[in-house]
C-alpha positions in Angstrom: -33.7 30.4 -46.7 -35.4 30.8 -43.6 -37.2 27.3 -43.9 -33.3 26.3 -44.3 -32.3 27.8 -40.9 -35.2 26.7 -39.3 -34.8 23.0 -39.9 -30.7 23.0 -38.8 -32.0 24.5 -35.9 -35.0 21.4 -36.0 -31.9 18.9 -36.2 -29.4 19.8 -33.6 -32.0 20.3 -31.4 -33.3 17.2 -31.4 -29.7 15.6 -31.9 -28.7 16.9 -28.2 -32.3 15.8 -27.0 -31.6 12.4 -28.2 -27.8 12.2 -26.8 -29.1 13.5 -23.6 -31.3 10.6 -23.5 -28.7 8.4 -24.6 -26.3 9.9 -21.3 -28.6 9.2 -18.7 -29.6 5.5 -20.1 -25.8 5.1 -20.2 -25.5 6.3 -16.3 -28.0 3.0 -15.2 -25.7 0.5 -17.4 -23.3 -1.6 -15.6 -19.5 -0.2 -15.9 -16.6 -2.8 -15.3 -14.6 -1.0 -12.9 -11.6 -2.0 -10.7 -12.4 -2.6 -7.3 -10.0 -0.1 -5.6 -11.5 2.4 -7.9 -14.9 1.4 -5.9 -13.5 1.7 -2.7 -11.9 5.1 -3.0 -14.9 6.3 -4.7 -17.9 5.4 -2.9 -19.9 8.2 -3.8 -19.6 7.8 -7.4 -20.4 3.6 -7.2 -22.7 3.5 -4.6 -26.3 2.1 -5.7 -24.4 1.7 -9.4 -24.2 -1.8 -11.1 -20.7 -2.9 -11.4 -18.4 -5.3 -12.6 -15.5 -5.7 -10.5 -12.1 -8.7 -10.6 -10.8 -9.3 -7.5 -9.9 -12.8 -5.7 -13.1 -14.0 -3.9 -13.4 -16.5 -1.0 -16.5 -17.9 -1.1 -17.5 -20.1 2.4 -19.6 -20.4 5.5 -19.8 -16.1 6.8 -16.7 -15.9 4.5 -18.3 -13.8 1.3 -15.5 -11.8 0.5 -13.8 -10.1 -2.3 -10.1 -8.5 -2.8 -8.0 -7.4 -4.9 -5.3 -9.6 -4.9 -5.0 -13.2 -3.7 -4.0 -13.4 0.4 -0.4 -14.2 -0.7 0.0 -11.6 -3.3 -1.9 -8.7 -0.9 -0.5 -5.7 1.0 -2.0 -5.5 4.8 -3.5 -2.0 3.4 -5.2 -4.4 0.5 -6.4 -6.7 3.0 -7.4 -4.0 5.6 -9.1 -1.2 3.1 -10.3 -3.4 -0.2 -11.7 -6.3 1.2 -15.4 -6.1 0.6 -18.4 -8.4 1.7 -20.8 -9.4 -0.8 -24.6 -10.9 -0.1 -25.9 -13.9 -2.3 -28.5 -16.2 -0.9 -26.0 -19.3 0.1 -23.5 -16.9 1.9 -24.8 -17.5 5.4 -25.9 -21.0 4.6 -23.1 -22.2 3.1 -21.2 -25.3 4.9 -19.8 -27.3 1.9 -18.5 -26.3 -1.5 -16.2 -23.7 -0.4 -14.5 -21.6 -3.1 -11.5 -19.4 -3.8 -10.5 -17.9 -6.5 -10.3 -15.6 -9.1 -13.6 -14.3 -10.7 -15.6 -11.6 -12.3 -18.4 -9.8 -9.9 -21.3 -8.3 -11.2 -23.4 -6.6 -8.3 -24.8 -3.6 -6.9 -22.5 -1.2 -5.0 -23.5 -0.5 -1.4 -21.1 2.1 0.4 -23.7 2.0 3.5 -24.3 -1.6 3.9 -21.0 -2.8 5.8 -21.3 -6.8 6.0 -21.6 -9.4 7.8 -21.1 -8.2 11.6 -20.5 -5.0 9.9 -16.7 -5.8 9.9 -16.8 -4.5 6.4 -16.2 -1.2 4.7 -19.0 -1.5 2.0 -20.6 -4.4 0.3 -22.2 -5.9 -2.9 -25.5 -7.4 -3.6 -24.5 -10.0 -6.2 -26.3 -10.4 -8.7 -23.4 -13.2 -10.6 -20.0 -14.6 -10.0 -18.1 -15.9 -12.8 -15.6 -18.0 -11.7 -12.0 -17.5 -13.8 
């Protein structure tokens, strides 16, 4: 009987070691998140891979992402949630010019604050998938 107790005790031991494993792999996976959620919870997003939709306007020093389209946004949307995100062609980029919906996937930065720091925050982009 005591062999008995001694292996439950075996078992659930090792189950929480394994789920506690399990947590923190699950903290460094990306979360799909809205982007106001981001915003008013920097702390919690920032250095964290997320996924984020949002109306992006992609030109020359315009790499920016909102909520809402410019027609369909409050001046608090366009004043609190409009974020700046870094790819490679963002600085660079004369032709091409895109705006749209789409689907984010980047790094939160709550320090970085964009281009000319006009920004609250930023992204590092890692992929934009156009909707």
């Amino acid at each position: 009987m005591k062999l008995f107790y001694i292996v439950i005790i075996f078992l659930v031991t090792g189950c929480v070691s394994v789920h506690e494993n399990q947590s923190k792999s699950l903290d460094n996976q990306v979360k799909s998140v809205e982007l106001k959620e981001v915003i008013d919870n920097q702390d919690i997003y920032h250095n964290k891979n997320v996924i984020v939709h949002g109306y992006i306007s992609y030109g020359f020093e315009n790499c920016t992402i909102m909520p809402n389209d410019i027609e369909h946004s409050t001046k608090e949307d366009y004043q609190n949630y409009t974020i700046w995100y870094w790819n490679e062609d963002c600085m660079t980029q004369t032709k091409d010019f895109n705006y749209g919906f789409a689907l984010l996937y980047g790094t939160y930065d709550k320090n970085n604050k964009g281009h000319l720091f006009a920004y609250n925050s930023s992204f590092i982009i890692n992929k934009i998938v156009w909707l």
